[in-house]
TIDRENFI-874423 format. One line per 10 residues: number of its first residue (from 0); their letters; for each residue x, y, z of N, C-alpha, C, O. Coordinates in steps of 0.05 Angstrom, whole numbers, plus 32768, in hexadecimal, padded with zeros to 4 digits. Layout:
REM residues N
NUM> a> X Y Z X Y Z X Y Z X Y Z  ...
***
This chain:
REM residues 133
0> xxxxxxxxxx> 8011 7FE9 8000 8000 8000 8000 8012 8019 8000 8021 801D 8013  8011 8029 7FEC 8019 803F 7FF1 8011 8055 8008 7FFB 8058 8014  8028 8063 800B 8027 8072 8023 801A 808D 8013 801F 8090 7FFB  8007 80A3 8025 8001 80C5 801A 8015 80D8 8027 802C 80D1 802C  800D 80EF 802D 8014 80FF 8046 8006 80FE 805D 800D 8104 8074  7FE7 80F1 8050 7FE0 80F0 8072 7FE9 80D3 807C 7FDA 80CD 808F  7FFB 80BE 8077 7FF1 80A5 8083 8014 80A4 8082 801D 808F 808C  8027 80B7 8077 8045 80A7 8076 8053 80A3 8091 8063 8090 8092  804E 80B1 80A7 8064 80B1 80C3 804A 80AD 80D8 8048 80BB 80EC  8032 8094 80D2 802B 8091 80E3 8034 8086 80FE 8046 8076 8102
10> xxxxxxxxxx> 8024 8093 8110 8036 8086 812C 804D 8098 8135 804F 809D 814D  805B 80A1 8128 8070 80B8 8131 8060 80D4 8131 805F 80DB 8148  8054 80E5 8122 805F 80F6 8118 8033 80FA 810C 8025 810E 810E  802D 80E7 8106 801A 80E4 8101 8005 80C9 810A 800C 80B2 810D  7FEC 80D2 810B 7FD6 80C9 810C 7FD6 80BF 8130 7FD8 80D2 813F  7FD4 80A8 813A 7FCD 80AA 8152 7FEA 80A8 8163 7FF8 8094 8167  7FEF 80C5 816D 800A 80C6 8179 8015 80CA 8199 8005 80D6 81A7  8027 80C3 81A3 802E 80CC 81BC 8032 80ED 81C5 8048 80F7 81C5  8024 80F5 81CA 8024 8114 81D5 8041 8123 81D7 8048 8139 81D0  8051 8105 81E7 8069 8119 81E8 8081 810D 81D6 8097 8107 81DF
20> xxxxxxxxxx> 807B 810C 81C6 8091 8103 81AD 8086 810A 8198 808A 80FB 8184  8073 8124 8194 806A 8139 8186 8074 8151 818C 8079 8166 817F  8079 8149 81B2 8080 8170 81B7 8069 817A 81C3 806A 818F 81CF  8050 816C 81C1 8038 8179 81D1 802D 816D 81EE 803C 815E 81FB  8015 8173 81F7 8001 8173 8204 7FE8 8162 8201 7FD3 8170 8200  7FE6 814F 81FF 7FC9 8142 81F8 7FB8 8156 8210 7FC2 8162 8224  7F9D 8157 8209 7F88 8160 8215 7F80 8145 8235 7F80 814A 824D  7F7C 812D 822A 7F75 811F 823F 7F84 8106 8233 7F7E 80FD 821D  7F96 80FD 8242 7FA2 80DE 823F 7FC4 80EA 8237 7FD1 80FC 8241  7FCA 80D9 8222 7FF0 80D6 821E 7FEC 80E1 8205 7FF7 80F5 81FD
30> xxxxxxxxxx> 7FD8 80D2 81F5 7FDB 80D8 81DD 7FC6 80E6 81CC 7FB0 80EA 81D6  7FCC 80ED 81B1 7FBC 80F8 81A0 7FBF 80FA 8184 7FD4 80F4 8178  7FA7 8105 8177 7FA4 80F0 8159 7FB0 8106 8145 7FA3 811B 8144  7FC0 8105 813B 7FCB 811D 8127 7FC0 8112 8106 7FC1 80FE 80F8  7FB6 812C 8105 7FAB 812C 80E8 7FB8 813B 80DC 7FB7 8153 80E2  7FCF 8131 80BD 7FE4 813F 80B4 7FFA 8136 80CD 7FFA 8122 80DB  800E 814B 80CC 8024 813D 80D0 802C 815A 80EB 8026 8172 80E8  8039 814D 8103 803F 8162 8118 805B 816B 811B 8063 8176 8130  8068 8168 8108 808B 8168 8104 8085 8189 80E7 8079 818A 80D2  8093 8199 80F4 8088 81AE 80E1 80A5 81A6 80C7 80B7 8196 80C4
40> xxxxxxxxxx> 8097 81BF 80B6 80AD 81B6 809C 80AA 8197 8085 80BA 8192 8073  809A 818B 808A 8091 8174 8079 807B 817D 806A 8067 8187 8075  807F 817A 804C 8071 8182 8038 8073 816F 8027 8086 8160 8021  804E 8174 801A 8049 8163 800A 803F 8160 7FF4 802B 816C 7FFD  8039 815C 7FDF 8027 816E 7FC8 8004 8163 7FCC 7FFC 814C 7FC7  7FF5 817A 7FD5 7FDD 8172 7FDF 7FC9 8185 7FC4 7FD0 8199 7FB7  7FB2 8177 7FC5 7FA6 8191 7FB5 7F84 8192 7FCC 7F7A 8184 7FDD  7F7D 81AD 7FBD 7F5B 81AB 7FCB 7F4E 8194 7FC6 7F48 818E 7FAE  7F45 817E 7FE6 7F2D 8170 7FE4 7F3B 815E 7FF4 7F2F 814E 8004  7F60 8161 7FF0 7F66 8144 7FFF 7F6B 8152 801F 7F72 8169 8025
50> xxxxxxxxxx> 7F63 813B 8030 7F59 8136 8049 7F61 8120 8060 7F68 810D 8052  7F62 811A 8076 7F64 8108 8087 7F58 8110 809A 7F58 8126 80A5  7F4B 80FC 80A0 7F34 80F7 80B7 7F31 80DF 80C8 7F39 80CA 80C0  7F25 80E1 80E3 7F23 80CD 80FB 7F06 80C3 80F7 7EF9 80D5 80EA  7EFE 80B9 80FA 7ED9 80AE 810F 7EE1 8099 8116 7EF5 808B 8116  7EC1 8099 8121 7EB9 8082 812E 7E9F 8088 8131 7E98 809F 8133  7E90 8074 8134 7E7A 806D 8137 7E6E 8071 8158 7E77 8068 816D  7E57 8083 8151 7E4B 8097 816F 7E34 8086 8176 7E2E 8075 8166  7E24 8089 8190 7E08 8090 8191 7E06 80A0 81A1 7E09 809F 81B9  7DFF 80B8 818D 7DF5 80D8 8195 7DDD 80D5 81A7 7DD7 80E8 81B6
60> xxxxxxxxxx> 7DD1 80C4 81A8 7DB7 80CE 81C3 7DBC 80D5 81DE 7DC8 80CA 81F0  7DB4 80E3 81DD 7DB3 80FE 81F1 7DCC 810C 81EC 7DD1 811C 81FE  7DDC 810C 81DB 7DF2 8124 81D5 7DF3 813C 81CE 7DF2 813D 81B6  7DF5 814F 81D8 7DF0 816E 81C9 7E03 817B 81BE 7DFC 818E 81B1  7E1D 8176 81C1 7E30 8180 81B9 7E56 816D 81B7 7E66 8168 81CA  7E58 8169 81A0 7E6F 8157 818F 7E86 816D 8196 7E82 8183 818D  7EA0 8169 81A8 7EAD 8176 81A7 7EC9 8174 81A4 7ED0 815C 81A6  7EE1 8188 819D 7EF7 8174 818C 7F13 818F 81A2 7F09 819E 81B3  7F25 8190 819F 7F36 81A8 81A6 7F59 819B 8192 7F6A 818A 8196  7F55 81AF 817E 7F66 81AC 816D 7F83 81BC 816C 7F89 81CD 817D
70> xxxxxxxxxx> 7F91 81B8 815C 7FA2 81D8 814D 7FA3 81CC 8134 7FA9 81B6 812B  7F9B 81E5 812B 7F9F 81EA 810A 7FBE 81FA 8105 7FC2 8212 8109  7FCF 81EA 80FD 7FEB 81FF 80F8 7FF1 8203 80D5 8000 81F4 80C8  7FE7 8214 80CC 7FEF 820E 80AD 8004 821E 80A7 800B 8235 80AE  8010 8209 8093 8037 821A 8084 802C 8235 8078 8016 8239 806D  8045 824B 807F 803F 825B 8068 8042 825C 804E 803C 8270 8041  804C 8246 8042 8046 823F 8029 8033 823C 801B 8035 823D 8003  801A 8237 8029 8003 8231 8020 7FFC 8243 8011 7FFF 825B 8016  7FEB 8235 7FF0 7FEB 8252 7FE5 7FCB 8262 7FEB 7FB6 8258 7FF2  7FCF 827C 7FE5 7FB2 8284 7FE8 7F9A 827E 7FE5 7F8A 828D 7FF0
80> xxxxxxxxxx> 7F92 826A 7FD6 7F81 8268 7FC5 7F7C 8249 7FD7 7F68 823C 7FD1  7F8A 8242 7FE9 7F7B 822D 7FFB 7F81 8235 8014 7F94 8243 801B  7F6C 8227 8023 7F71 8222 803E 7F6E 820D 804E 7F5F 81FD 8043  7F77 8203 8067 7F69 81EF 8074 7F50 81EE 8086 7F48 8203 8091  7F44 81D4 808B 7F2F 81E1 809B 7F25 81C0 80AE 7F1F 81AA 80A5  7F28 81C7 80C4 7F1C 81B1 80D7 7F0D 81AF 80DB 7F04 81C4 80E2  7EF8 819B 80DC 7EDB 8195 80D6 7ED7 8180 80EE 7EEB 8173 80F6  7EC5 817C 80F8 7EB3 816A 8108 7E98 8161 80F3 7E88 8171 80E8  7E99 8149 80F3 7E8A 8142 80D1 7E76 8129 80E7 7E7F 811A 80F8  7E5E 812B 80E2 7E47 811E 80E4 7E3A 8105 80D0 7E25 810B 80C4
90> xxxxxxxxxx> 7E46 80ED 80CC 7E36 80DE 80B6 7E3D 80F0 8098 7E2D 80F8 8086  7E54 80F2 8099 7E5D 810F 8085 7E61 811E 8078 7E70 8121 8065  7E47 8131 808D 7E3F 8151 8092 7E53 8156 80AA 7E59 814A 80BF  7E60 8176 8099 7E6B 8182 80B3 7E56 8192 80BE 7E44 819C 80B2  7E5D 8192 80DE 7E47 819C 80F3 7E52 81B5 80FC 7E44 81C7 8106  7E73 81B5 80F7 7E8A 81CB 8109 7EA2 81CA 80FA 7EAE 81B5 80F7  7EAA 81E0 80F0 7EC8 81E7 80E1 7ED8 8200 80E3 7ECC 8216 80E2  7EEC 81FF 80E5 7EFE 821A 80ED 7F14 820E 80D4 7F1E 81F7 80D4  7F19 8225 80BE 7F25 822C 80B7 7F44 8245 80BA 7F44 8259 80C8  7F60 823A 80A5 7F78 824A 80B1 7F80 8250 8091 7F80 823D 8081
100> xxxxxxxxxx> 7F86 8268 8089 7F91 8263 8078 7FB4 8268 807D 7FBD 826B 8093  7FCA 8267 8061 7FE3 825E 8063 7FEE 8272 807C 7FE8 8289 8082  8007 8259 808A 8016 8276 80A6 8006 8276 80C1 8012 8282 80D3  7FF2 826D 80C6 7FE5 8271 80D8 7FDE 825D 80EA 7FD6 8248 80E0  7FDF 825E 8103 7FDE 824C 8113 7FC0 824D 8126 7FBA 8261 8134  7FB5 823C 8125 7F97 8242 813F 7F96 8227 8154 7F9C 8211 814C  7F90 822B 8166 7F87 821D 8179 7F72 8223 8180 7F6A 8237 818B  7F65 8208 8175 7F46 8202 8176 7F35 81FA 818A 7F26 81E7 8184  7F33 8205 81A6 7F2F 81FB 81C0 7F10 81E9 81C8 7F0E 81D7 81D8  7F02 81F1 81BC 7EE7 81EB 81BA 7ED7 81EC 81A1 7EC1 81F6 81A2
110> xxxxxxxxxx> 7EDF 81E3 818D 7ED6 81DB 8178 7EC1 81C6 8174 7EC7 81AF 816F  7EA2 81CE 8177 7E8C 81C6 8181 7E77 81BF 816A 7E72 81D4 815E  7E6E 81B2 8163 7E57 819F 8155 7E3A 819F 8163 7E36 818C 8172  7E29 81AF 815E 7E0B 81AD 816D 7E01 818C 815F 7DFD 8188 8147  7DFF 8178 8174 7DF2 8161 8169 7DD9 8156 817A 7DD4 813E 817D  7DCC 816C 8184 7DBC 8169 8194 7D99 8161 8183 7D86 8161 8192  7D96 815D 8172 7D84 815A 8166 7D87 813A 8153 7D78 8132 8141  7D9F 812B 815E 7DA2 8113 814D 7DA7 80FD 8163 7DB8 8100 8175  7D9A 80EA 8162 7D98 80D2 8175 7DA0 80B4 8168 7D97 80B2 8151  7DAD 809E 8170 7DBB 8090 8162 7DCF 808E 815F 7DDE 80A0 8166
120> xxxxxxxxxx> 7DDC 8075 8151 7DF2 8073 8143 7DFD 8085 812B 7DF3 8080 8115  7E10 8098 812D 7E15 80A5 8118 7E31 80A5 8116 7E3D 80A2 812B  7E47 80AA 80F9 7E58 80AA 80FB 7E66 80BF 80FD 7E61 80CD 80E9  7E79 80CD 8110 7E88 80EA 810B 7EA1 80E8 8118 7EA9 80D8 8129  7EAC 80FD 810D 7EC4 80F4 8102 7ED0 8114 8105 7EC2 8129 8107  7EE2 8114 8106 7EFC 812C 8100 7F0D 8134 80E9 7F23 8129 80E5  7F05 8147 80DB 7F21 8146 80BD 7F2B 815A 80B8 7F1C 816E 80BB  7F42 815F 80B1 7F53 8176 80A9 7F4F 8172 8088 7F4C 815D 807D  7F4E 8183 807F 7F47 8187 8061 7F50 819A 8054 7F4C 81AD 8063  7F58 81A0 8043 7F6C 81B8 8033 7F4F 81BA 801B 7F44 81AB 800B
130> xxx> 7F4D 81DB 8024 7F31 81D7 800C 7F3A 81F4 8000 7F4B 8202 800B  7F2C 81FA 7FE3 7F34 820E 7FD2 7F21 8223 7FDE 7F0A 821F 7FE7  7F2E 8239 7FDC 7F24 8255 7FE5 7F09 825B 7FDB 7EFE 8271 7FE0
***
């Protein structure tokens, strides 16, 4: 199987990682899930649409609110004409997205999904996505 950019240094560097052999903070526990890559300076040729994303399978009954706490760090290379954007995706529909464009860094503390009107099994999920302006 060939490797992308989102799937090449999994385990180091990417996808489900140790907090501190990134350099960070997990929110609750050791570890945490990197979408894209947490080692700055790795570039890759991406265009608008491509994406990497988490789920799993919910039951939203009685849930009112899907919540995520991110950082968005994008290169200043990025060219104008895209940006990235983190999404909280519902069976997926995004419910919640914060956009960065190139150079800019956000920490996304409460990045919230109203899912208070859906009961059941549903699937949602988390994705970083590079979309055209």
């Amino acid at each position: 199987m060939a490797r992308t950019a989102f799937d090449a240094r999994l385990g180091t560097t990417q996808g489900r990682a140790l907090a501190s052999s990134v350099g960070t903070v997990a929110p609750s526990g050791d570890y945490l899930f990197v979408l894209g890559d947490a080692e700055r300076g790795r570039f890759h040729d991406l265009a608008p649409g491509d994406h990497a994303e988490v789920q799993q399978v919910v039951d939203l009954t009685g849930v009112d609110l899907v919540r995520a706490q991110l950082r968005l760090r994008v290169p200043p290379s990025t060219p104008a004409d895209v940006r990235w954007a983190a999404s909280i995706r519902v069976d997926g529909v995004s419910f919640a997205q914060a956009t960065s464009a190139g150079g800019r860094e956000r920490a996304l503390t409460d990045l919230a999904a109203n899912v208070s009107k859906l009961s059941g099994l549903h699937t949602v999920a988390v994705r970083l996505a590079l979309e055209g302006a």
